[in-house]
C-alpha positions in Angstrom: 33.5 7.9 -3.8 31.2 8.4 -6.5 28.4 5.2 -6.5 28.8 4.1 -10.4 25.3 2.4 -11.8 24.9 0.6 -15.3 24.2 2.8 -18.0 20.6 2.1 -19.4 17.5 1.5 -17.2 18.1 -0.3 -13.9 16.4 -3.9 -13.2 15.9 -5.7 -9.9 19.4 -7.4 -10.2 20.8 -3.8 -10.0 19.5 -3.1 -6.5 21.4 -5.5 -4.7 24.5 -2.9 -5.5 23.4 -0.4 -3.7 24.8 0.6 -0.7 23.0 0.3 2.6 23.2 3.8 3.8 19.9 4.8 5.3 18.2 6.1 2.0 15.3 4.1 0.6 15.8 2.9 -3.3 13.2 1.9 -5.8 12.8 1.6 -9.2 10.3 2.4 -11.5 10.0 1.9 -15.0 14.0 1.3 -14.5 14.4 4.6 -13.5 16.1 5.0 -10.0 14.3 6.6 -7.4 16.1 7.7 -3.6 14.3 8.9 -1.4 16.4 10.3 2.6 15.0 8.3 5.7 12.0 9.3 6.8 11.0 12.1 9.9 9.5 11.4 13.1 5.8 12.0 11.9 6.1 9.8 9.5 7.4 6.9 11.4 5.1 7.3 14.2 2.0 7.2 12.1 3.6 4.2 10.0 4.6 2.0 13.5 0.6 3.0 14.9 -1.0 2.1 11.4 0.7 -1.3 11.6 0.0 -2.1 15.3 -4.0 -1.4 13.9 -3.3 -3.6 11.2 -1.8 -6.5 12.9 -4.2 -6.1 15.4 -6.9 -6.2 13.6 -6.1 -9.2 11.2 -4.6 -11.6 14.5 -8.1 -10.4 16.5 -10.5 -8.2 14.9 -12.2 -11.4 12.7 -13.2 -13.3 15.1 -15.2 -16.7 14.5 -16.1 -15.9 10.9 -14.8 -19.1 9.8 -17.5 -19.1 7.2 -17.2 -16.1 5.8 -15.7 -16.3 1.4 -14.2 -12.8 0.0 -15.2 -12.1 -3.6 -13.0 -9.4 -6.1 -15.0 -6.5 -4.1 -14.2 -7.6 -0.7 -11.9 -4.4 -0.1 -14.0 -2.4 -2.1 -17.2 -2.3 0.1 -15.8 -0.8 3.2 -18.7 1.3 5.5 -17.9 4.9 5.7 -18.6 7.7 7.8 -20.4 11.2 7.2 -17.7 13.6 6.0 -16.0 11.2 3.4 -16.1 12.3 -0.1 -15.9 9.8 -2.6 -14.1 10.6 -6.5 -13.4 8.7 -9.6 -9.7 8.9 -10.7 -9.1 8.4 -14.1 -5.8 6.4 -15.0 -3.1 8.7 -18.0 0.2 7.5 -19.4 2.2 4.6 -19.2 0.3 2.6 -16.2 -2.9 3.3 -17.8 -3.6 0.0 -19.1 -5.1 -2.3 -16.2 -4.1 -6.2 -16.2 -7.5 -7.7 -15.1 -5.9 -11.2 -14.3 -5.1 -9.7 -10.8 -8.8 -9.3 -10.5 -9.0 -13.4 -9.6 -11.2 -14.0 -7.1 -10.1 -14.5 -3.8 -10.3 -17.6 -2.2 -13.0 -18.2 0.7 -11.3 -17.7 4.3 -7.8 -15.7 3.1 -9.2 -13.5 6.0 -9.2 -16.0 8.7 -6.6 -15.0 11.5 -3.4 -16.0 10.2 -4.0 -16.6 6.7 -3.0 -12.4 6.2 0.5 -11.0 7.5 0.9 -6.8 7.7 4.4 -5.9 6.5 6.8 -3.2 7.3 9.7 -1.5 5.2 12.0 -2.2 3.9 10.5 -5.0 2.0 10.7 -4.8 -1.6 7.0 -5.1 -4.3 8.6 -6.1 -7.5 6.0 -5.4 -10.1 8.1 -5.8 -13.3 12.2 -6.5 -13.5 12.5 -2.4 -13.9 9.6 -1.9 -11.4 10.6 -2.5 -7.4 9.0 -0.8 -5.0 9.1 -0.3 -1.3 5.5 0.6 0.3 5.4 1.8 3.8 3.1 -0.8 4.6 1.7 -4.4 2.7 -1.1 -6.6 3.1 -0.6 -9.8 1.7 -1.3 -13.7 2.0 0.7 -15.9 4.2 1.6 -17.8 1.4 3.4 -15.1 -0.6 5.4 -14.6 1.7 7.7 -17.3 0.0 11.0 -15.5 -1.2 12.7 -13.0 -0.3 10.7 -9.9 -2.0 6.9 -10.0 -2.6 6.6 -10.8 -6.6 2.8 -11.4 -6.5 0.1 -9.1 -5.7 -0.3 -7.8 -2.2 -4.1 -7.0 -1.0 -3.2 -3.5 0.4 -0.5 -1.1 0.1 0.2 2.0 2.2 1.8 4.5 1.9 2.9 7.5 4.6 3.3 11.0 3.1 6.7 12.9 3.8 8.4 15.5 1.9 10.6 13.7 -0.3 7.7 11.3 -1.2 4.7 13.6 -1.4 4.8 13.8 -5.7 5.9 9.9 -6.0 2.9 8.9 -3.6 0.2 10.7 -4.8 1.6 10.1 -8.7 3.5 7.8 -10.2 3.2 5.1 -7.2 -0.5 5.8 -7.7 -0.1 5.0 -11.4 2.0 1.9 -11.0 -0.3 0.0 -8.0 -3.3 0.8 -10.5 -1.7 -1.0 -13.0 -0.4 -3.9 -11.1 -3.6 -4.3 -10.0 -3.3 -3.8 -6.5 -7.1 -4.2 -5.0 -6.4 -1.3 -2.5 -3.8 1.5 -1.8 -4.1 3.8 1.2 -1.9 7.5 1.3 -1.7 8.8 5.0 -0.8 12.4 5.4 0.7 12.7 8.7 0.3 16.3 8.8 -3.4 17.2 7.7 -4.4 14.7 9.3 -6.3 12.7 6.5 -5.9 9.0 4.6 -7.0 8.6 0.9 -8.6 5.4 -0.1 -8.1 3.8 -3.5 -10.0 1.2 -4.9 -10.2 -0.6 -8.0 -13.6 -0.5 -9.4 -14.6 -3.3 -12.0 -13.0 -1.5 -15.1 -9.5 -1.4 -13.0 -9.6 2.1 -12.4 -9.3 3.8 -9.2 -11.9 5.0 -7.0 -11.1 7.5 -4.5 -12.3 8.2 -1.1 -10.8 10.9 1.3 -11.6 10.4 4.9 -10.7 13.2 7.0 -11.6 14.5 10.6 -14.3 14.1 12.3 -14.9 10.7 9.9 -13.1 7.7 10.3 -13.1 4.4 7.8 -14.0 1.1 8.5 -12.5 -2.4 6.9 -14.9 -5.2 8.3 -12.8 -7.7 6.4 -9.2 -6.4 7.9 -11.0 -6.1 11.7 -9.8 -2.8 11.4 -11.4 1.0 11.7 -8.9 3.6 11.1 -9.0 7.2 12.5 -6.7 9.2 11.1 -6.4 11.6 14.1 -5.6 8.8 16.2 -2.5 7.8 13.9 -1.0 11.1 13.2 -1.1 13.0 17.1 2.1 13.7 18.2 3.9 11.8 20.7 3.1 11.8 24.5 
């Protein structure tokens, strides 16, 4: 049978209509976007790119009880020779940048247990016509309140596939800009290689690509990601 959907654009409320059938659906601007289940690649560099994350943020911090985050605390991250570095300039609707998301963080947010690594299927709702589903979040304990993350998550990543290559690198791109999200990783499984995206202090995007041999650090995640590491095939 034929799945029937409101005529107009779609909202949040909408979502909870769908069927639960495997395929992965978001919204944006309240247009409806399904995407199939994602291949083994993908899911094997997702499930190792969260074992690094949660790692990292239960271990890799140590004693640094005293240590305070400002705005740039995920925008100083040390990199390695063979990383380019480009500005991205934002176009269209998700141009403009909202700088109240550029509040400052709050000293210790990155003491062990004060940040949580999620996994899909978790729904970002940015605006009522504007739900997402990264790959991967970063967020504060203390978002983690309701049932779908409705404030501004630290990091997003997402995993490259197929069916998500053009919405990754485009209009997702576009829409974490503008919700100010402080960070946004894109792993492609298959070169191997992760994209780094930063907001700089005008709210635009600056992008790093880290590819083989390099690898790139996060001091404040306890985290150094290697991109070879994440995408090799299984053993």
């Amino acid at each position: 049978m034929a799945m029937a959907l409101p005529r107009g654009p779609l909202t949040v409320d909408d979502l909870a209509d769908l069927p639960d059938d495997g395929h992965r659906y978001e919204l944006m601007d309240g247009t409806l976007l399904v995407t199939p289940a994602p291949g083994t690649a993908h899911q094997l560099a997702v499930g190792r790119l969260y074992l690094v994350l949660g790692n990292g943020l239960a271990g890799g911090l140590g004693d640094s009880a005293e240590r305070g985050v400002s705005n740039d605390a995920l925008a100083g991250a040390a990199r390695s020779p063979g990383v380019r570095t480009q500005k991205w300039s934002p176009r269209g609707l998700y141009g403009a940048y909202r700088a109240q998301y550029f509040s400052a963080f709050h000293a210790g947010d990155f003491l062990l247990g004060h940040l949580v690594a999620m996994l899909a299927p978790y729904d970002y709702v940015i605006s009522p016509g504007t739900v997402l589903e990264p790959d991967l979040l970063v967020v504060r304990a203390e978002q983690l309140a309701g049932e779908k993350l409705t404030t501004t998550p630290l990091l997003v990543v997402e995993v490259l596939s197929p069916s998500t290559r053009r919405t990754d690198l485009g209009s997702k791109r576009l829409a974490y800009q503008d919700a100010g999200v402080p960070a946004y990783w894109i792993l492609d499984p298959v070169v191997p290689a992760l994209t780094v995206h930063r907001l700089d202090a005008d709210g635009v995007y600056q992008t790093t690509i880290v590819a083989p041999p390099a690898v790139w650090a996060e001091p404040d995640l306890g985290v150094t990601i290697d991109p070879r590491h994440l995408c090799a095939p299984a053993h």
